[in-house]
C-alpha positions as CSV (number, residue, x, y, z in Angstrom):
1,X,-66.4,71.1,127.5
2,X,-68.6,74.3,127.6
3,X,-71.4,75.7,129.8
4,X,-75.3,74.5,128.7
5,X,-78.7,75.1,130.0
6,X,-80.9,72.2,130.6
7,X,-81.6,69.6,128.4
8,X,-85.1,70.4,128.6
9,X,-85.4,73.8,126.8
10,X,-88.6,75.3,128.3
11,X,-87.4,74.1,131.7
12,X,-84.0,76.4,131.5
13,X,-85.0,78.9,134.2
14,X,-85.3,76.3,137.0
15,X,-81.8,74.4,136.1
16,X,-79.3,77.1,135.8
17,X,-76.1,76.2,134.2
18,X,-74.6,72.6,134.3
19,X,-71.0,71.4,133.2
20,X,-71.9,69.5,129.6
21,X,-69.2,66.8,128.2
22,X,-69.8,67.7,124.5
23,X,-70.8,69.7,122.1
24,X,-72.5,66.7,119.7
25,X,-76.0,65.6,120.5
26,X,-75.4,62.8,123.6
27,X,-74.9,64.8,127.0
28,X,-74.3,63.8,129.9
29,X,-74.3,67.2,132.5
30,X,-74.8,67.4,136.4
31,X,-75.7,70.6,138.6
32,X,-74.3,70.2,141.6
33,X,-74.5,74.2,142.9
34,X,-78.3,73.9,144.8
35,X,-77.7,73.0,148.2
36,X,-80.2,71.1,149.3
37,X,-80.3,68.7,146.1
38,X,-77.8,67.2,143.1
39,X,-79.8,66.9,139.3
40,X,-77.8,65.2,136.7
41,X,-79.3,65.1,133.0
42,X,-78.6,62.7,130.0
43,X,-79.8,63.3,126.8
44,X,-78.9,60.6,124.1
45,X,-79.2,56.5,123.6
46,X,-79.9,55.6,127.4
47,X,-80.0,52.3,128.9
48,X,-81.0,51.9,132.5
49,X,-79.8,48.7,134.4
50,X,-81.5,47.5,137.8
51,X,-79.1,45.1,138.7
52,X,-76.8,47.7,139.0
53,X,-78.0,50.7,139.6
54,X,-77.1,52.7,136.5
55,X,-78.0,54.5,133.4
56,X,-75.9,53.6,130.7
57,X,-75.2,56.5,127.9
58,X,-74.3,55.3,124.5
59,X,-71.9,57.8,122.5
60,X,-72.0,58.1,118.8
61,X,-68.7,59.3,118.2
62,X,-65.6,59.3,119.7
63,X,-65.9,62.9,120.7
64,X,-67.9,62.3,123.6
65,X,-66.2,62.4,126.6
66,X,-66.5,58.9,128.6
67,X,-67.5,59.9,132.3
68,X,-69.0,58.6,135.3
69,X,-71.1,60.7,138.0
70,X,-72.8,59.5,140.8
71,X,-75.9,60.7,142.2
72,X,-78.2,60.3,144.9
73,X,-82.0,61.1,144.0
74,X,-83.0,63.0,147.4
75,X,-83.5,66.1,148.0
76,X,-81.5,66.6,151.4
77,X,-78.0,66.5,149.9
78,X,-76.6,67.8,153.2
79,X,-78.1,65.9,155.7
80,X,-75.5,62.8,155.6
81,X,-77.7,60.9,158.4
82,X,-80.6,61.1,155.9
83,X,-79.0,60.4,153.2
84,X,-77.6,57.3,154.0
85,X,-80.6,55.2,153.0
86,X,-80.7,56.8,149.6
87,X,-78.6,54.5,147.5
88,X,-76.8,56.0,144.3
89,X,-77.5,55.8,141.2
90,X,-74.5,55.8,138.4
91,X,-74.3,57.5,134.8
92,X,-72.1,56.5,132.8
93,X,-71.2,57.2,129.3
94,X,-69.4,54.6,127.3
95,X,-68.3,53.9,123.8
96,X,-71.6,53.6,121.3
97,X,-68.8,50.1,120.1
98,X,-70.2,48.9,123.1
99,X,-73.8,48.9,122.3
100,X,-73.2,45.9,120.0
101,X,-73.0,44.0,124.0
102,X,-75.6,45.6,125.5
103,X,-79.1,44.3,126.2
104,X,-81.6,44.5,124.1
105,X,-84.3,47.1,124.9
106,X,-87.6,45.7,126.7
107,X,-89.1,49.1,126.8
108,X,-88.4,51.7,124.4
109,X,-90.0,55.0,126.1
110,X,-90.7,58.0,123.6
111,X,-90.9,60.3,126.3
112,X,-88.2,62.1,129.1
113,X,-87.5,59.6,132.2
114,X,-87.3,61.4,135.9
115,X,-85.4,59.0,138.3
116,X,-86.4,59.9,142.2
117,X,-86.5,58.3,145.2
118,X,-88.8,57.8,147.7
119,X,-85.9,57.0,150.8
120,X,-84.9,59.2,153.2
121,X,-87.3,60.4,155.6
122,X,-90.6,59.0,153.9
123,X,-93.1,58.3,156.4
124,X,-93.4,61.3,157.9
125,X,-96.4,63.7,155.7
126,X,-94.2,66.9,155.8
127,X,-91.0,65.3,154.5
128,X,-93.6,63.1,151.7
129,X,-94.4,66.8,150.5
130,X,-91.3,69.0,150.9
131,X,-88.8,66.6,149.9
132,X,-90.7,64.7,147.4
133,X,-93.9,65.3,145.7
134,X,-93.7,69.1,145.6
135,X,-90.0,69.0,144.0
136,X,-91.6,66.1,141.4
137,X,-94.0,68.9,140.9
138,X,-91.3,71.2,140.1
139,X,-89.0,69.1,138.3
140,X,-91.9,67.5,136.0
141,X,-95.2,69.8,135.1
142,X,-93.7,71.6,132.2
143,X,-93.7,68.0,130.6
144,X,-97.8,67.9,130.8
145,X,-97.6,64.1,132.2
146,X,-95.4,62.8,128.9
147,X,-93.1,61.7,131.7
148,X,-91.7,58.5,133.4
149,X,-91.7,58.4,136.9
150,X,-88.6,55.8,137.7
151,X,-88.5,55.6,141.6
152,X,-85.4,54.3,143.7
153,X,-86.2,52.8,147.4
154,X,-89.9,52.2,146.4
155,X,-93.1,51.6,148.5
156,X,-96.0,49.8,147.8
157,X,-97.5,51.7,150.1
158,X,-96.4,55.2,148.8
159,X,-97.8,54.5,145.3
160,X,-100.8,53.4,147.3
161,X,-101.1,56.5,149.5
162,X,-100.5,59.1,146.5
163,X,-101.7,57.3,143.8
164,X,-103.8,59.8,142.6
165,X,-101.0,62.6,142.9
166,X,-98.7,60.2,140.4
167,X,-101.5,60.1,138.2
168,X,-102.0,63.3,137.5
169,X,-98.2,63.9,137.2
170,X,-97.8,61.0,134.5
171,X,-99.6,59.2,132.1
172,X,-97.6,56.1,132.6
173,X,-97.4,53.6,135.2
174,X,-93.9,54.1,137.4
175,X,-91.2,52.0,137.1
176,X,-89.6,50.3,140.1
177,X,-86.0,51.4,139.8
178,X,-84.4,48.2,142.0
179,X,-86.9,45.7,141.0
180,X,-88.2,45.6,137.6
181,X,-86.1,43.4,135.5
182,X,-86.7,44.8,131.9
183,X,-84.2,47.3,129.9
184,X,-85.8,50.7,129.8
185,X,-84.6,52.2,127.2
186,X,-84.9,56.3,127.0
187,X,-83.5,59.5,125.2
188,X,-84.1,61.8,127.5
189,X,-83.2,61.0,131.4
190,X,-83.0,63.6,134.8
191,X,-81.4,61.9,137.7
192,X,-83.4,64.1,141.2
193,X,-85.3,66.5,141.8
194,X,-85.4,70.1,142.0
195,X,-86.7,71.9,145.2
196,X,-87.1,75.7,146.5
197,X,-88.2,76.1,149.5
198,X,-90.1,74.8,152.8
199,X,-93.3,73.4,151.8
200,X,-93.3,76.0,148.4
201,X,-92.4,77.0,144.8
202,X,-90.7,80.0,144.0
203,X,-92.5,81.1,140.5
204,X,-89.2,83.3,139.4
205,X,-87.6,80.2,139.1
206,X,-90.5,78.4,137.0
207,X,-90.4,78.5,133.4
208,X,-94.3,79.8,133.3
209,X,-93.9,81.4,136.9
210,X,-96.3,78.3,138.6
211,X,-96.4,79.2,142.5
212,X,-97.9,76.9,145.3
213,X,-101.0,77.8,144.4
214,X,-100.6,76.2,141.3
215,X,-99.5,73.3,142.8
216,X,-102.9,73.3,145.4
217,X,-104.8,73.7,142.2
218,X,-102.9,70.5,141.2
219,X,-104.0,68.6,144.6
220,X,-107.8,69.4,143.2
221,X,-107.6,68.2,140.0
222,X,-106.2,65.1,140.7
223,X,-108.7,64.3,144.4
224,X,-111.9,65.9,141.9
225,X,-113.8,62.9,140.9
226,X,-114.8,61.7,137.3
227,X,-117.8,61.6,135.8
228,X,-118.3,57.9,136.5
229,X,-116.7,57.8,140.1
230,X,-119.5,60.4,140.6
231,X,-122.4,58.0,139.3
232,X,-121.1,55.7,141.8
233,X,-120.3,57.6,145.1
234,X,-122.5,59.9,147.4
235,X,-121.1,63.4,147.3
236,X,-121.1,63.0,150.9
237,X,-117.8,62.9,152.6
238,X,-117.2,59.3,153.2
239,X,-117.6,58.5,157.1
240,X,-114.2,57.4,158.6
241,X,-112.7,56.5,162.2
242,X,-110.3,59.8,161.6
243,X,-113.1,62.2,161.2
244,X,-115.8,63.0,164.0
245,X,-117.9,65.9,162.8
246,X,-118.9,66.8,166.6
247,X,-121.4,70.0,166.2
248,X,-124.8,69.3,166.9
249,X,-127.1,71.0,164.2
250,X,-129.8,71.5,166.3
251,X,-128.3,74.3,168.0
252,X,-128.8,77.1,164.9
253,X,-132.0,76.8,162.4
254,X,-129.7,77.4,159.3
255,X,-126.9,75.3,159.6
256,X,-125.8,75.6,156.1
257,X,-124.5,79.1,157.1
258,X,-122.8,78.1,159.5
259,X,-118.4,78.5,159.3
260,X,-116.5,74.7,158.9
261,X,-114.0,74.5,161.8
262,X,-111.7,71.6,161.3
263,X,-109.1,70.7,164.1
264,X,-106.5,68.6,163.8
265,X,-106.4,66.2,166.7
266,X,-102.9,64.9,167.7
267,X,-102.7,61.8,169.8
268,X,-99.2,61.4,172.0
269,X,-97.3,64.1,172.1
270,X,-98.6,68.0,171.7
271,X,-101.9,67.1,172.3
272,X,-104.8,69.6,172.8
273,X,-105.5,69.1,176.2
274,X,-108.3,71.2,176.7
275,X,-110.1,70.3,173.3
276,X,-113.4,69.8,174.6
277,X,-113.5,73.5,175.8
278,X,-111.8,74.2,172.6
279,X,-115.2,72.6,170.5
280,X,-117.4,74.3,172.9
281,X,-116.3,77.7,172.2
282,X,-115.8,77.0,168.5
283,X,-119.6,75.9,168.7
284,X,-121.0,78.8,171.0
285,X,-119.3,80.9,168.4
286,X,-121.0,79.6,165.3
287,X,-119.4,77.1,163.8
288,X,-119.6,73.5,162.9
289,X,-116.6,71.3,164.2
290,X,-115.0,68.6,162.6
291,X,-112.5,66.6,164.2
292,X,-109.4,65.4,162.4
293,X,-107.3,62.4,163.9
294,X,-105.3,61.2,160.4
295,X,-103.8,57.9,160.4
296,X,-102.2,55.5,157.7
297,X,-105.6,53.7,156.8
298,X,-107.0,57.3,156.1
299,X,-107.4,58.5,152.4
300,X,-106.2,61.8,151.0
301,X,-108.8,62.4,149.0
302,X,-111.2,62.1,151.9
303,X,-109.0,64.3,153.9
304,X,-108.8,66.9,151.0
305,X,-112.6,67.0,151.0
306,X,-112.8,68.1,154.4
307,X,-110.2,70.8,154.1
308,X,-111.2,71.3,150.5
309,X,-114.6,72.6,152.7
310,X,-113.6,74.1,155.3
311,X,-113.5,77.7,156.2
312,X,-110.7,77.1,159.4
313,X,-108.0,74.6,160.2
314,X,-106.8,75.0,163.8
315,X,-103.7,72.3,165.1
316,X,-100.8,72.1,167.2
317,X,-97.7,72.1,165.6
318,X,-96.5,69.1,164.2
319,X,-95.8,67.1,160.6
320,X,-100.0,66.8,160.4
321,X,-100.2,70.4,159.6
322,X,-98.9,70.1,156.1
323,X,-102.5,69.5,155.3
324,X,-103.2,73.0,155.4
325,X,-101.9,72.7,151.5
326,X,-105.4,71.0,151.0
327,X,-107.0,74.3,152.3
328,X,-108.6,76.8,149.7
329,X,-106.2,80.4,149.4
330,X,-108.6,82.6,151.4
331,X,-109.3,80.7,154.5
332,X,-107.9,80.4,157.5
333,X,-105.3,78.3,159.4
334,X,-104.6,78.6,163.2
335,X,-101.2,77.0,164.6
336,X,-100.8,76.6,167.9
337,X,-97.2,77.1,168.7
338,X,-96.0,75.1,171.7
339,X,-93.1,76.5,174.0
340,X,-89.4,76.0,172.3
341,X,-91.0,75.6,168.5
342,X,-91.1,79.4,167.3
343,X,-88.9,79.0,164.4
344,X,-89.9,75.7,163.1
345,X,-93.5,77.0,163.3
346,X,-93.1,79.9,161.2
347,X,-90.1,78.9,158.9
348,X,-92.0,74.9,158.4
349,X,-96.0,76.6,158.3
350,X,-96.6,79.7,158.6
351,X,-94.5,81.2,156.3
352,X,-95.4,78.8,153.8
353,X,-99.4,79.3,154.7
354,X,-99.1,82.9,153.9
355,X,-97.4,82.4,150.4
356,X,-100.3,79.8,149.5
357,X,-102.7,82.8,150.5
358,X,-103.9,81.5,153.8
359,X,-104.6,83.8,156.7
360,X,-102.3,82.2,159.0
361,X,-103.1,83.0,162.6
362,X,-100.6,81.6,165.0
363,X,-101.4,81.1,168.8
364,X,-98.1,81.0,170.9
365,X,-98.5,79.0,174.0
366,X,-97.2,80.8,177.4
367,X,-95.7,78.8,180.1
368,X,-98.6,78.7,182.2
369,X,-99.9,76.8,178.7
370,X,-97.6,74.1,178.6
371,X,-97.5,70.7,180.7
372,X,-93.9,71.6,181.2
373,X,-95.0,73.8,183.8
374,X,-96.4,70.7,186.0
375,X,-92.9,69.6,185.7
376,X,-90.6,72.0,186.0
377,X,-90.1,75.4,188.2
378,X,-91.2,78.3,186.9
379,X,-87.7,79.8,187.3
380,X,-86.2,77.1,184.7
381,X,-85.0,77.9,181.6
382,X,-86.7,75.2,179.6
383,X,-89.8,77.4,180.5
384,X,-88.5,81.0,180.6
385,X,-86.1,81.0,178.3
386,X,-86.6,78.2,175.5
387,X,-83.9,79.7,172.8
388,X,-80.9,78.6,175.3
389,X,-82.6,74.7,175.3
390,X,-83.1,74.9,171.6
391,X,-79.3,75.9,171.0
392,X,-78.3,72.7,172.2
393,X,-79.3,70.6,169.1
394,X,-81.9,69.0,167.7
395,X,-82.0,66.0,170.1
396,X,-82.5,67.6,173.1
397,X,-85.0,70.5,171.6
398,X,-86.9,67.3,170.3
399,X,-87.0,65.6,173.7
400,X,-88.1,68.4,175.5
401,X,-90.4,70.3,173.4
402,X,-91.3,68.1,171.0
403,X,-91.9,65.0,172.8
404,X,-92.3,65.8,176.2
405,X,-95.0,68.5,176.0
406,X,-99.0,69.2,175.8
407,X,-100.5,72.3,175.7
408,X,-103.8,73.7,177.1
409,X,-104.7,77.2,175.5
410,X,-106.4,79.7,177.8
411,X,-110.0,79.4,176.7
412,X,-110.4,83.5,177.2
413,X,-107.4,84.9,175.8
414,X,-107.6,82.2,172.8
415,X,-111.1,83.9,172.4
416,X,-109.9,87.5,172.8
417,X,-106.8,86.8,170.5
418,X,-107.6,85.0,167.9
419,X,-111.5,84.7,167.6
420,X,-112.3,88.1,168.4
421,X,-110.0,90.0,167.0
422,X,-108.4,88.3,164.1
423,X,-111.2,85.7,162.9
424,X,-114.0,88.8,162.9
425,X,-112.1,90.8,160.1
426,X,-112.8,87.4,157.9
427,X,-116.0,86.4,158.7
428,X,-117.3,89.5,160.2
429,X,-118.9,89.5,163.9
430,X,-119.4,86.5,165.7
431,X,-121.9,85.4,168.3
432,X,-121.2,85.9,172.0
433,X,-120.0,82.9,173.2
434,X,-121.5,81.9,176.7
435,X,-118.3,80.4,177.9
């Protein structure tokens, strides 16, 4: 055995060192060192098998080691509850005498194979990105689309929902890893995906130093239209039940000058209570307001136009946020932090807002703020001292602050705080609200 880079030479940087089984040309090598994810490579005559999960490597001399390593294709390694719907996927190298058995190739692909899968928390927006399209992004642009996209626990619905995204990551159609019945038949194949951190890309470990910019900038190219889809479509933003542009252009002669608030309107849980007083200010102040309500029917690429326009994004925390990735570096995004959420505020978007070049302006909701307060003493912990309810687990953090909270900002001090004195040093001074 000996120590080798990555099978992919210009994607060394991001792979760090993996035990390889031989020094001749078939490889078969697994790093298993990141925390959060496992990324096994082959490199050699490769055979993948639905019916039973596996990747079959044929050796070409009897100096290849035979081995067998299991993987799961997900990138939350640690999380056993998680990880529990992500079935495994099995390498194996085996005699090349054996290839005289083995099926005949369907499909013989000239180009690298990534194997992924699309289990595990799917369903929720901010796991879709963290876990899984920003680590494809990661694991895949170096290859300029020549790549395969083979995906384990696969949706119709996911394909449907990021079709564009897999587009522009791939010039071939993906391959459905459980159900599609042909031989696939490879030389180059990488079993999961690499990932960096929340919601971001850290360019020191990217071969050409790509950031999460880059990876915006990817988001734009792939939601731009073409030259036909543009003969065919308004350039208007298609009207949908998510999106309620609310401010009445009457108000200010010149409304093309005016600032695009968009806010993010949750429904169930965290919800803005006060949002009509939120949209009056926002107005008396100079802006046009568009509400956001997302749901499954809504398109991507109609929510990235909005963004894609807008100068502000203001929400309450919550997976929805994530679409501050479809906001342009420069403008600004406003969380508003309920009671018990600091850390996953900052640590799931903020942080990752500032790195993408946002100014991130978070409002922190004070008891008085919360609907806890109708409900509980103003004595208890769970409203004066939220650390001690977080510390006992995610379960009972999630109950109380996550599900059983709404929040209604304090029109004034939201003004003084945020508007006034943060919002003014981007936009410059704004109009006295009458509020």
């Amino acid at each position: 055995v000996r120590l080798s880079l990555s099978l992919s030479k210009t994607y060394t940087k991001t792979v760090g060192l993996c035990l390889c089984l031989s020094v001749c040309p078939c490889l078969l090598c697994c790093d298993r060192s990141q925390f959060r994810t496992d990324v096994c490579n082959m490199q050699g005559d490769i055979h993948m098998n639905s019916s039973n999960r596996s990747f079959m490597l044929y050796a070409v001399d009897g100096r290849t080691p035979l081995r067998e390593e299991k993987i799961k294709p997900y990138t939350r390694k640690w999380e056993k509850s998680c990880m529990e719907g992500v079935h495994e996927v099995i390498l194996q190298s085996v005699p090349s005498s054996s290839l005289a058995s083995a099926a005949v190739c369907d499909v013989q692909h000239t180009v690298p194979g990534v194997v992924f899968s699309t289990g595990g928390y799917t369903g929720n927006l901010y796991h879709e990105f963290h876990d899984g399209l920003i680590p494809l992004f990661i694991t895949t642009q170096h290859l300029n689309r020549e790549v395969v996209l083979v995906i384990s626990e696969f949706h119709e619905w996911w394909l449907s929902k990021y079709g564009e995204i897999i587009q522009g990551m791939s010039n071939y159609p993906p391959v459905n890893f459980e159900e599609d019945p042909h031989v696939h038949c490879f030389q180059e194949v990488t079993v999961g995906l690499h990932i960096h951190a929340e919601l971001g890309i850290d360019p020191l470990r990217m071969p050409d130093h790509k950031s999460i910019v880059d990876f915006r900038n990817f988001l734009s190219r792939a939601y731009t239209l073409s030259p036909e889809e543009l003969g065919q479509q308004s350039l208007q933003v298609p009207e949908v039940s998510a999106v309620a542009a609310v401010s009445d252009g009457s108000k200010v002669s010149d409304t093309e000058e005016k600032k695009q608030l968009t806010i993010l309107v949750r429904n169930g849980t965290r919800v803005l209570l006060n949002l009509d007083e939120i949209v009056d200010l926002a107005e008396q102040l100079g802006f046009n307001v568009t509400l956001l309500s997302p749901d499954p029917t809504t398109e991507l690429r109609t929510i990235f136009w909005i963004l894609d326009k807008s100068d502000v994004l203001l929400g309450v925390h919550g997976a929805a946020l994530t679409h501050f990735l479809f906001m342009r570096p420069g403008s600004v995004f406003i969380q508003i932090i309920p009671l018990g959420t600091d850390w996953a505020a900052y640590t799931y978007y903020g942080e990752p807002a500032t790195k993408l070049g946002l100014q991130y302006l978070p409002y922190k909701i004070e008891p008085a703020e919360s609907s806890l307060s109708d409900k509980y003493n103003s004595t208890d912990p769970i409203l004066t001292n939220p650390s001690t309810i977080v510390d006992k687990g995610w379960w009972t953090m999630k109950a109380v602050y996550l599900e059983g909270q709404d929040v209604r900002p304090s029109i004034r001090i939201f003004e003084r705080r945020i508007i006034r004195r943060k919002i003014n040093l981007r936009f410059g001074p704004l109009p006295i609200s009458k509020l």
